[in-house]
C-alpha positions as YAML, in Angstrom:
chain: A
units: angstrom
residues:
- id: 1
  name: UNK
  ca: [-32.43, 11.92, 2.64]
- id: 2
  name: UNK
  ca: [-34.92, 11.15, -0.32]
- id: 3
  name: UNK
  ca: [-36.55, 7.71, -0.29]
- id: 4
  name: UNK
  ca: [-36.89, 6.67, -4.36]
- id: 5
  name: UNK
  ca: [-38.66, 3.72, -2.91]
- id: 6
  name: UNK
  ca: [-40.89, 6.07, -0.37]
- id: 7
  name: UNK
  ca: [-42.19, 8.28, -3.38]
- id: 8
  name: UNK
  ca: [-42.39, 5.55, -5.93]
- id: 9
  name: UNK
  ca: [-44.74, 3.61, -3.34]
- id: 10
  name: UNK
  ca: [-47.09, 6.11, -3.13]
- id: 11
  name: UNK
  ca: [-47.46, 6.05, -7.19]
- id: 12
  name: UNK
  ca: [-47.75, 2.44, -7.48]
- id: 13
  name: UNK
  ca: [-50.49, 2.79, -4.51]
- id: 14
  name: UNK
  ca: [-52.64, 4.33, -6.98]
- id: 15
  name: UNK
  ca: [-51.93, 2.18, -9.85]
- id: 16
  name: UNK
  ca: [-52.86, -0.86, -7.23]
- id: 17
  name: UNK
  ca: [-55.88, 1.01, -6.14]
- id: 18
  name: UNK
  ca: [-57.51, 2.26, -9.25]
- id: 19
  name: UNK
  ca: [-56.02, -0.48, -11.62]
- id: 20
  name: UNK
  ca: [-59.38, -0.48, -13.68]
- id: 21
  name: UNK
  ca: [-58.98, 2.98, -14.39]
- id: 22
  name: UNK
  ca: [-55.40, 2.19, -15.89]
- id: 23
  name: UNK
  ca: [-56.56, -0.78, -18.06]
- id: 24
  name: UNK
  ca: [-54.37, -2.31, -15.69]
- id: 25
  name: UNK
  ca: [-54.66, -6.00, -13.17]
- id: 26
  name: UNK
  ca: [-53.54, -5.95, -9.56]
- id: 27
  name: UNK
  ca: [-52.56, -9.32, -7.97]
- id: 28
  name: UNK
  ca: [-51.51, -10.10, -5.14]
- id: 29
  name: UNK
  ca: [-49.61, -12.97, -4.52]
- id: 30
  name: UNK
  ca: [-49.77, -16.17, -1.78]
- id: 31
  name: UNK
  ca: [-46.27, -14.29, -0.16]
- id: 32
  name: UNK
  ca: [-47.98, -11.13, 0.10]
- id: 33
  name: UNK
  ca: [-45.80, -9.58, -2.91]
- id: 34
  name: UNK
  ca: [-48.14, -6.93, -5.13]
- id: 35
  name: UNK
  ca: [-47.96, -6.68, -8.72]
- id: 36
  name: UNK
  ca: [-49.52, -4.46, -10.95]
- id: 37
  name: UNK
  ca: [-49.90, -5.90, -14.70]
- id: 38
  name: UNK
  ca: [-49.63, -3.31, -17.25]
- id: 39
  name: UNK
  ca: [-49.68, -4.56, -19.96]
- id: 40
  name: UNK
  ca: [-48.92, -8.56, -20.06]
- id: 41
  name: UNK
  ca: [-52.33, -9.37, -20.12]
- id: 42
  name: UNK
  ca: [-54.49, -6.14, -20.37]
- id: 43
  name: UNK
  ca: [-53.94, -2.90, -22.61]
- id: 44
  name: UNK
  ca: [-52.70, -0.35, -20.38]
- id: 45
  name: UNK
  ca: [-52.62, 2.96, -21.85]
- id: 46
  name: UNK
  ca: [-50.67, 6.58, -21.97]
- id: 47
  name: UNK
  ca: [-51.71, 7.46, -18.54]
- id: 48
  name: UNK
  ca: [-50.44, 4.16, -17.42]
- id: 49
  name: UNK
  ca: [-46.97, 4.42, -19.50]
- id: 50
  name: UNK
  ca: [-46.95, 7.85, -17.43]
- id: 51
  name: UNK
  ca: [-47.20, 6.19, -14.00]
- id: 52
  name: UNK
  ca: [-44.90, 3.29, -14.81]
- id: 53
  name: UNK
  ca: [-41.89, 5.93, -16.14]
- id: 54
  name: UNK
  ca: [-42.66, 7.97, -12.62]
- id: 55
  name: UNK
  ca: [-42.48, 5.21, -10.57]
- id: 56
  name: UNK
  ca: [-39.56, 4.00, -12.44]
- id: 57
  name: UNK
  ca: [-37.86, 7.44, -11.76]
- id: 58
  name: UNK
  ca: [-38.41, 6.98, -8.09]
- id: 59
  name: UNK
  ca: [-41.22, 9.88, -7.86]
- id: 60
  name: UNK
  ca: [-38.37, 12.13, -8.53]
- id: 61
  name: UNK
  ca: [-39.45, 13.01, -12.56]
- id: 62
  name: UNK
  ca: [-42.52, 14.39, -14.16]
- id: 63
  name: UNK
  ca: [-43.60, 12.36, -16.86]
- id: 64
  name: UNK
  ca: [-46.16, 13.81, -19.50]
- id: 65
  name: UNK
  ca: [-47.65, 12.66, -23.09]
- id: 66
  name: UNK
  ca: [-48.26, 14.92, -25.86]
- id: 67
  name: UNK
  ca: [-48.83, 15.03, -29.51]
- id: 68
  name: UNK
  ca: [-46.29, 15.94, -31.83]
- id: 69
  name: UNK
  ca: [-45.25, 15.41, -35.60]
- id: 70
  name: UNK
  ca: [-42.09, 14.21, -37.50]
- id: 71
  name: UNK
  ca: [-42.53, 15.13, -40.83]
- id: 72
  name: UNK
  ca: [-45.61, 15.86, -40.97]
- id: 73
  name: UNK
  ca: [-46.79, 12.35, -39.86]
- id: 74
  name: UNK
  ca: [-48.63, 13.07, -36.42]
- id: 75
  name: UNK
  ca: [-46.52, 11.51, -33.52]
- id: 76
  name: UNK
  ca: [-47.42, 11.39, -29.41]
- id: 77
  name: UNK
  ca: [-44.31, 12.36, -27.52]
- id: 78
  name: UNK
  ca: [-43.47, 11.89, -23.78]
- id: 79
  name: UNK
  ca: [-41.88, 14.60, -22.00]
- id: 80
  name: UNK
  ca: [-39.80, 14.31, -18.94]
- id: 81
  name: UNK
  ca: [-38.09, 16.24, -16.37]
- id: 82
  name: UNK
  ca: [-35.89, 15.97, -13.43]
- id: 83
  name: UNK
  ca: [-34.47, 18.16, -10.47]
- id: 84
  name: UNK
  ca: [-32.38, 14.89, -9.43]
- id: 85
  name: UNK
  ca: [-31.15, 13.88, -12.41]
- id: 86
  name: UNK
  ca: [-28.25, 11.82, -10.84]
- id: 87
  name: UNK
  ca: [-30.49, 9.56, -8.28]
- id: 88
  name: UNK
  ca: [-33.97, 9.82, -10.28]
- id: 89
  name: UNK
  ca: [-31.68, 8.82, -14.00]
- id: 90
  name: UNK
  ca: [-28.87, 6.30, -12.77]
- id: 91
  name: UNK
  ca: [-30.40, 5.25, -8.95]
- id: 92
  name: UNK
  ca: [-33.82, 4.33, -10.18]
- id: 93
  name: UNK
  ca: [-34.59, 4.56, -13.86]
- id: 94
  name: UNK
  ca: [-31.25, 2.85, -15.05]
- id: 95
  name: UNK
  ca: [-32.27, -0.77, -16.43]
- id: 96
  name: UNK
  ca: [-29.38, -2.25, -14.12]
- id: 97
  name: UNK
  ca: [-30.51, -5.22, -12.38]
- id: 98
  name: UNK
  ca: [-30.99, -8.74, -14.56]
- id: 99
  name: UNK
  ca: [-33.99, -10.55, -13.05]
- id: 100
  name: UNK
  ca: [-33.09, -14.48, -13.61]
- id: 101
  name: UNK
  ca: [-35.32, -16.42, -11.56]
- id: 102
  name: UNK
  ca: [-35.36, -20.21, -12.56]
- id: 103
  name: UNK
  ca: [-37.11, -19.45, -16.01]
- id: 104
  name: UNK
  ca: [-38.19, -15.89, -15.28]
- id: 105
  name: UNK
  ca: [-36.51, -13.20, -16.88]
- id: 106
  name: UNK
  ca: [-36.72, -9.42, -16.92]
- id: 107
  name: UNK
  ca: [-35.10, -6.27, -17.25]
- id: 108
  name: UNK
  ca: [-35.21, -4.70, -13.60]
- id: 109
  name: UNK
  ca: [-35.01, -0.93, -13.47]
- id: 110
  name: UNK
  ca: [-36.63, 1.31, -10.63]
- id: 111
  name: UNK
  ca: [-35.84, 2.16, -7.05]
- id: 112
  name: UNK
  ca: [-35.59, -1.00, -5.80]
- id: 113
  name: UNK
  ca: [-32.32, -1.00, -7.12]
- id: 114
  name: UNK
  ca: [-31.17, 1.17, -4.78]
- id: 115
  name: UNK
  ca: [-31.93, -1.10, -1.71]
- id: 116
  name: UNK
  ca: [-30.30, -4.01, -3.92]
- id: 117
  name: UNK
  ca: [-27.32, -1.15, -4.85]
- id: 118
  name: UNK
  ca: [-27.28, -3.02, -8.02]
- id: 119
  name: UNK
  ca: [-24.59, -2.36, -9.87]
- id: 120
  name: UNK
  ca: [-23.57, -1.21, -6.53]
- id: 121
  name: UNK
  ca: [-20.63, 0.34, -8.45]
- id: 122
  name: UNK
  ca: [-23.47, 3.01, -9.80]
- id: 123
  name: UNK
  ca: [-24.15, 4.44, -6.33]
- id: 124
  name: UNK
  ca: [-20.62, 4.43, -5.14]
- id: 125
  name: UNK
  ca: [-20.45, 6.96, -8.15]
- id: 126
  name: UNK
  ca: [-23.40, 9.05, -7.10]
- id: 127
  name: UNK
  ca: [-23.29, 8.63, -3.28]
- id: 128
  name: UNK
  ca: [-26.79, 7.43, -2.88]
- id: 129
  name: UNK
  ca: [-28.20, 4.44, -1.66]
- id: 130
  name: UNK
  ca: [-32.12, 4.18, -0.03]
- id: 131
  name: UNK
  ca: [-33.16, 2.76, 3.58]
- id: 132
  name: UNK
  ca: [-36.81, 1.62, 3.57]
- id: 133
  name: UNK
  ca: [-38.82, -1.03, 4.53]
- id: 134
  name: UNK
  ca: [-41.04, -1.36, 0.80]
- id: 135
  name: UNK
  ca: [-39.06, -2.06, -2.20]
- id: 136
  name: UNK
  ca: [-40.56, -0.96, -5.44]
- id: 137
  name: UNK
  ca: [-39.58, -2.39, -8.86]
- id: 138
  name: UNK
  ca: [-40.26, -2.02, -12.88]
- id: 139
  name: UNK
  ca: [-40.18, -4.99, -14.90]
- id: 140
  name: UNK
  ca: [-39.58, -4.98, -18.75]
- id: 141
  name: UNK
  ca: [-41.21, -8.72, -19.48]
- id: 142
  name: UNK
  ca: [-44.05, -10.48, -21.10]
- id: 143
  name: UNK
  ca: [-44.35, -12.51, -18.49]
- id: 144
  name: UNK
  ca: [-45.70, -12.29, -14.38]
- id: 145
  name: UNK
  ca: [-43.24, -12.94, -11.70]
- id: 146
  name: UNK
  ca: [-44.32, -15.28, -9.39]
- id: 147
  name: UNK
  ca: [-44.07, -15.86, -5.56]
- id: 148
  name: UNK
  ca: [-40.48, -17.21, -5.84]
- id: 149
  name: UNK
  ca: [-39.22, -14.15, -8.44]
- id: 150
  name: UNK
  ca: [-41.04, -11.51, -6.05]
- id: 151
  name: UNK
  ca: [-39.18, -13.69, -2.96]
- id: 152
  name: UNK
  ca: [-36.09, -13.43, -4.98]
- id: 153
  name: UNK
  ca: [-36.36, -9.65, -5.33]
- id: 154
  name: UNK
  ca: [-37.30, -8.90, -1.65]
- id: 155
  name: UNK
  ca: [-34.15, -10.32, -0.56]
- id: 156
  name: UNK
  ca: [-31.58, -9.04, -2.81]
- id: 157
  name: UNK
  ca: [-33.00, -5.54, -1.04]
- id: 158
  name: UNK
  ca: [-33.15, -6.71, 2.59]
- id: 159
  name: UNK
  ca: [-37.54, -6.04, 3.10]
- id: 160
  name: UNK
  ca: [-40.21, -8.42, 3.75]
- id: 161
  name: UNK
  ca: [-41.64, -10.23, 0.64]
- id: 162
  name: UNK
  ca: [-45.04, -8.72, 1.97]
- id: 163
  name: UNK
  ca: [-43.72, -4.80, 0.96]
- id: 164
  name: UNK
  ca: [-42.41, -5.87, -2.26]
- id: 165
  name: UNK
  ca: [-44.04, -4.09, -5.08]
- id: 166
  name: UNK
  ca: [-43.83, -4.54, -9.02]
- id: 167
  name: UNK
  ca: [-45.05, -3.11, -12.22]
- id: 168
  name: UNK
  ca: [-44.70, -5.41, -15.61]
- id: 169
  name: UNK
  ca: [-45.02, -4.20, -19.15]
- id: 170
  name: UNK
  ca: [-43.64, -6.06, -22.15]
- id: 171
  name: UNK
  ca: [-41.61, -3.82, -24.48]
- id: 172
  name: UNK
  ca: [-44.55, -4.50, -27.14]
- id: 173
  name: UNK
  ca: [-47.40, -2.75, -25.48]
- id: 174
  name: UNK
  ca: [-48.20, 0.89, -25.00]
- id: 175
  name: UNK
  ca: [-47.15, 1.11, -21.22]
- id: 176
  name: UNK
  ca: [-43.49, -0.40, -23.03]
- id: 177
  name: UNK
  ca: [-43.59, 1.99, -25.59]
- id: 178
  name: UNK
  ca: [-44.02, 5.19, -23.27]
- id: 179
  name: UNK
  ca: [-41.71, 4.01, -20.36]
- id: 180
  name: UNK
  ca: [-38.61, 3.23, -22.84]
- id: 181
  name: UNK
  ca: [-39.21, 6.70, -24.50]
- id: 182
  name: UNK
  ca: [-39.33, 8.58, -21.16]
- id: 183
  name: UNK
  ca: [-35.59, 6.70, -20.68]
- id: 184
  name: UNK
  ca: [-34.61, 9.73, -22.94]
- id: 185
  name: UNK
  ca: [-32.71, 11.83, -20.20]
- id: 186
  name: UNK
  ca: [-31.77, 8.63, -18.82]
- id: 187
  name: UNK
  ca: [-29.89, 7.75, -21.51]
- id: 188
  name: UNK
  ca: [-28.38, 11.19, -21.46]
- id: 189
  name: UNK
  ca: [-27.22, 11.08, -18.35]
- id: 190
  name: UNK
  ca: [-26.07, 7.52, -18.25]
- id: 191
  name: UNK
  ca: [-23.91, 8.02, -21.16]
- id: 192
  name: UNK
  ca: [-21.96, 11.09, -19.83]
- id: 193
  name: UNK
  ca: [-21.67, 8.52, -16.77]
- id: 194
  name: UNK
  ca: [-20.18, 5.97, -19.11]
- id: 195
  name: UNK
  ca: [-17.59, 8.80, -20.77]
- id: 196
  name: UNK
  ca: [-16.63, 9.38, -17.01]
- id: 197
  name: UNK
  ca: [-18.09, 12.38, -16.36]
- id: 198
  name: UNK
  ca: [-19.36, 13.38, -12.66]
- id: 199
  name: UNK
  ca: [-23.80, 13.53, -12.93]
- id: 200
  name: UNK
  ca: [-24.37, 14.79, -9.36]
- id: 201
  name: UNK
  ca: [-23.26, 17.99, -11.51]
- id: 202
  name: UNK
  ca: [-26.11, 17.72, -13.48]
- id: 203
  name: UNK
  ca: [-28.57, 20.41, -11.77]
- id: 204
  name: UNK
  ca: [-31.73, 19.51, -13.92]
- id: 205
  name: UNK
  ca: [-32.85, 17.72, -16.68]
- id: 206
  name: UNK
  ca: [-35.81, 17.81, -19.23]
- id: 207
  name: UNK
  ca: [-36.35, 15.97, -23.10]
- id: 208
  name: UNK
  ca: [-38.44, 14.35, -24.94]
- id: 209
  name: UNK
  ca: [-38.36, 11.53, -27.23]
- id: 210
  name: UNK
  ca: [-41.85, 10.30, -29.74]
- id: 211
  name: UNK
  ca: [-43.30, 7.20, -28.71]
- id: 212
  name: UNK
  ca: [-42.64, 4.30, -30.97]
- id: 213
  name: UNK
  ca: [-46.04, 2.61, -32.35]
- id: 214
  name: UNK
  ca: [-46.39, -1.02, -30.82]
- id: 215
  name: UNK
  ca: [-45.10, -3.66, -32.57]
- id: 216
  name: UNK
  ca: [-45.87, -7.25, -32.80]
- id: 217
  name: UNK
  ca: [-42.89, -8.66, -32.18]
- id: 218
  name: UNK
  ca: [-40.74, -8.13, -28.59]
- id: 219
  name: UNK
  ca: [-37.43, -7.52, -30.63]
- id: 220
  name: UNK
  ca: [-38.30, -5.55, -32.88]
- id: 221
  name: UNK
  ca: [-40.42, -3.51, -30.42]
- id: 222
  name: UNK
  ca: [-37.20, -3.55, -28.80]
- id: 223
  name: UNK
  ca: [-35.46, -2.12, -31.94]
- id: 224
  name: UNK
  ca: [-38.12, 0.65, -32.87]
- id: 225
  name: UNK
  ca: [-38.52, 1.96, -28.61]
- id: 226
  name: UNK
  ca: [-34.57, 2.58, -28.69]
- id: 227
  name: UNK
  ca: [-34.70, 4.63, -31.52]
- id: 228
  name: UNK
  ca: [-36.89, 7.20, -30.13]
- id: 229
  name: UNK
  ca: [-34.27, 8.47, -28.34]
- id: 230
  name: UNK
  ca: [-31.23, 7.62, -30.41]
- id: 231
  name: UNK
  ca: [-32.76, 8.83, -33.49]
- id: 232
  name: UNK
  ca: [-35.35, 11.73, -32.13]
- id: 233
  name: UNK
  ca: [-34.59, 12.09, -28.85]
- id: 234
  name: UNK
  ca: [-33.68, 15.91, -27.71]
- id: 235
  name: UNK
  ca: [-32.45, 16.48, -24.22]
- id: 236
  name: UNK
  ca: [-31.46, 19.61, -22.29]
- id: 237
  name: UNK
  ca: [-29.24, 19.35, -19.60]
- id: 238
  name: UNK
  ca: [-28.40, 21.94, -16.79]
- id: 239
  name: UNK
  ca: [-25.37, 21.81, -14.92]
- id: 240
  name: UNK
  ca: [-22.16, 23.52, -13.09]
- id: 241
  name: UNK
  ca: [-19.52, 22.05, -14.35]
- id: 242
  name: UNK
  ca: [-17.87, 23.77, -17.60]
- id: 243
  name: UNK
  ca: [-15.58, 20.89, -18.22]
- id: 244
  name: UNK
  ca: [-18.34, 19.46, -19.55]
- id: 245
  name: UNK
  ca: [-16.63, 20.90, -23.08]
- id: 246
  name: UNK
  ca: [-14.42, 17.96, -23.29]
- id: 247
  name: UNK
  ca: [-17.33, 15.91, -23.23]
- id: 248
  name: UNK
  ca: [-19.13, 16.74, -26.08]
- id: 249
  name: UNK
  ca: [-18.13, 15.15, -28.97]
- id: 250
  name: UNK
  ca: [-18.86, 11.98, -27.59]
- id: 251
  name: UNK
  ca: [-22.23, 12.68, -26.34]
- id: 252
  name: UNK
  ca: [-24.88, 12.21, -29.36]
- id: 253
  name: UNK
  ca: [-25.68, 8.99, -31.02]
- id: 254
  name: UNK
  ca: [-24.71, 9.98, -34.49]
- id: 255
  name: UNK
  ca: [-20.91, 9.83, -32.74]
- id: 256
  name: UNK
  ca: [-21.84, 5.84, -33.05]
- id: 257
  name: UNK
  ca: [-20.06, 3.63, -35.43]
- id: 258
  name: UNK
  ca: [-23.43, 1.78, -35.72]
- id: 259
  name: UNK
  ca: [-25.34, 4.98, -36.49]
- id: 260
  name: UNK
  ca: [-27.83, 5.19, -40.00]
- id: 261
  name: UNK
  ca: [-29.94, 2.56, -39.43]
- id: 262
  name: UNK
  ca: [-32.76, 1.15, -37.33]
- id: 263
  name: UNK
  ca: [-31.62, -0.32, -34.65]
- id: 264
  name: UNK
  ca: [-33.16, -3.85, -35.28]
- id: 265
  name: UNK
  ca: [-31.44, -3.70, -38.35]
- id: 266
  name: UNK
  ca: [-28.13, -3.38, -36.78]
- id: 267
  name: UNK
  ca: [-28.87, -5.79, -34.13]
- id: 268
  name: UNK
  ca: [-29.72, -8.42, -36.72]
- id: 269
  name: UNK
  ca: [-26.83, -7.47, -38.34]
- id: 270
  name: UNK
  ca: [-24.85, -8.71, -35.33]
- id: 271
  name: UNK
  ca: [-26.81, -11.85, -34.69]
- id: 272
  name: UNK
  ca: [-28.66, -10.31, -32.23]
- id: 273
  name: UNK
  ca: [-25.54, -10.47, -30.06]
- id: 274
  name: UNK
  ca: [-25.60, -7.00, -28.04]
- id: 275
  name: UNK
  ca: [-21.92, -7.77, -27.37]
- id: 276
  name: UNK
  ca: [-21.55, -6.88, -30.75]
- id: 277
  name: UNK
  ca: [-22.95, -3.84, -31.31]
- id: 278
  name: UNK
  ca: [-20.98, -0.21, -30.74]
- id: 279
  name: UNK
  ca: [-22.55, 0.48, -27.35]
- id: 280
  name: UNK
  ca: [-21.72, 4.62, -28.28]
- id: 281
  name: UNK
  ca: [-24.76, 4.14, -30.24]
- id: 282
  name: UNK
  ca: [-27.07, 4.10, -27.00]
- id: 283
  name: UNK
  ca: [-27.40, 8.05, -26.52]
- id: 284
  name: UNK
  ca: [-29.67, 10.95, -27.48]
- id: 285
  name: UNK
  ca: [-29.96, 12.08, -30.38]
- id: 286
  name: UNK
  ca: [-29.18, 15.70, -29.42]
- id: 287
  name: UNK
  ca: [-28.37, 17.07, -26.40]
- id: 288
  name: UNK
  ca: [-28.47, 21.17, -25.13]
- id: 289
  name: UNK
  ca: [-26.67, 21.82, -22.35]
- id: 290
  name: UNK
  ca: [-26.41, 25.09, -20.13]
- id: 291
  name: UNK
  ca: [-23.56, 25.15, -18.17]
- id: 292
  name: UNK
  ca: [-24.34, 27.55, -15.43]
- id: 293
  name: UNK
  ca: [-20.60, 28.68, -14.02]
- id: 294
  name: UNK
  ca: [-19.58, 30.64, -17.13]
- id: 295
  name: UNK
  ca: [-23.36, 31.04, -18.68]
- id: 296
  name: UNK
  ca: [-23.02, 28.89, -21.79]
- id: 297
  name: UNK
  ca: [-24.84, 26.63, -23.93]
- id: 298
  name: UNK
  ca: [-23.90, 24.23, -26.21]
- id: 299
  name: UNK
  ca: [-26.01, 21.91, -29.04]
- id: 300
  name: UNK
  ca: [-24.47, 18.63, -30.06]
- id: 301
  name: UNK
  ca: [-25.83, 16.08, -32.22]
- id: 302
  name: UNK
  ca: [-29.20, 16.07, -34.50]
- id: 303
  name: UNK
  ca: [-32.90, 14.58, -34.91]
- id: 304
  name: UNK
  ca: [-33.05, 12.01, -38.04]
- id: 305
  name: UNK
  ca: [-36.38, 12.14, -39.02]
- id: 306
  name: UNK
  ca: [-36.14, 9.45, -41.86]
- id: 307
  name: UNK
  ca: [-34.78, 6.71, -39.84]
- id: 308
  name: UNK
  ca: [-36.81, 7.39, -37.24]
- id: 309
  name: UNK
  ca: [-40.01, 7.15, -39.48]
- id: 310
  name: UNK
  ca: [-38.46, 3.89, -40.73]
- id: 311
  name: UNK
  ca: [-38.13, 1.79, -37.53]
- id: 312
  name: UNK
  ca: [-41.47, 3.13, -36.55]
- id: 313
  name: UNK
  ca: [-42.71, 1.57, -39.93]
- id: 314
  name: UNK
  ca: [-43.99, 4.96, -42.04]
- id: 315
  name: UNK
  ca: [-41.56, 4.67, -44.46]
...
């Protein structure tokens, strides 16, 4: 069976190794734990972003950066791709596991999730978990864990503190910028999981989403690096399964009742309460899908250039 954690490990190797090269800072903790700043307290960079979003897919995605427009106004764009679209998407790249150590806090995403099985509900739906000794995580925070969080971490997935690996990058920094933008099939894929639908149909996946400029402030960073992909984010999705018909109508964002406007905008709207905010509205923008059993395609949903250009602050 494929070990997320085994391929990831090899990535973050040589982000560990060649850190300068990444504008990124290796420590390694009293425990033994390794983590690989990317952006807290150092730059990081495109080629970085790419490394994070691969490791974060469990070395089971392709991750690239390009330049694009929207309007004219020159854009980059990150492009990613699966064959595993089920395990690399919702076993790995999934932001699932809350990291709440004493005053630590982060968004937890990667394959150390699947030693952790958190949600564990998540791989009882796609019949995967992972058996290896290194765990390997992906932390959306401005802040480094220390040797209790990494502690923490290596027990919730049953390894020695000594193989636990981790890669930070706050949501307002490049590395942020790239890695939530290369969530685009992610968010695909997680949302026809939310509407019910069976993923380990899902054959292949590939889309890209532009990568919001950074901003100043983590919330509204927050704001502007969801609406990549809720407001310009195009997916294609292969699959056998030609139910997948009755899923359509509920698969792009503009289905949201909360769709028009920048996210932060809605978000402050609701007092910054996510509990308040129509959680259709986390989905692609538009999504192709070739259904393979009767040869078919179908197109649902639509980039919107002009909000898009607003939360990224052109207009």
């Amino acid at each position: 069976m494929l070990s997320v954690n085994e391929l990831a490990l090899d990535i973050f190797e040589e982000l560990f190794e060649y850190a300068e090269e990444f504008h990124a800072v290796p420590h390694e903790l009293d425990n033994g734990a390794r983590v690989v700043d990317c952006g807290v307290s150092t730059t990081g960079g495109y080629l970085t972003g790419r490394r994070f979003t691969e490791i974060c897919m469990g070395g089971l995605g392709e991750v690239n950066v390009t330049m694009g427009q929207i309007k004219n106004v020159p854009i980059p764009f990150v492009e990613v791709s699966t064959d595993f679209p089920a395990i690399a998407c919702l076993g790995a790249q999934k932001a699932g596991w809350t990291v709440n150590v004493n005053k630590y806090f982060a968004m937890g995403s990667g394959p150390a999730r699947a030693l952790s099985l958190k949600p564990k509900h998540t791989y009882e739906v796609i019949e995967y978990e992972d058996e290896f000794d290194y765990a390997v995580i992906c932390l959306e925070s401005d802040h480094l864990p220390n040797a209790a969080v990494m502690e923490n971490i290596a027990e919730a997935c049953n390894v020695d503190v000594a193989n636990t690996c981790a890669v930070v990058a706050p949501t307002a920094s490049i590395v942020g910028s790239v890695q939530v933008a290369g969530r685009c099939v992610e968010t695909a894929v997680y949302k026809l999981n939310e509407l019910g639908f069976d993923t380990r149909k899902i054959t292949a996946g590939i889309g890209h989403a532009p990568i919001a400029p950074v901003k100043k402030d983590g919330t509204k960073a927050m704001g502007s690096t969801n609406d990549a992909t809720i407001y310009h984010g195009s997916i294609m999705l292969t699959m056998n399964a030609p139910e997948i018909k009755d899923y359509l109508d509920r698969l792009p964002s503009n289905k949201s009742k909360g769709y028009g406007k920048p996210f932060y905008e809605i978000f402050k709207e609701a007092n910054f309460d996510f509990y308040q905010i129509d959680t259709s509205l986390f989905s692609p923008a538009e999504v192709v899908i070739n259904e393979l059993s009767e040869g078919v395609v179908y197109h649902v949903g639509a980039v919107n250039p002009d909000v898009t250009l607003k939360s990224f602050g052109f207009i």
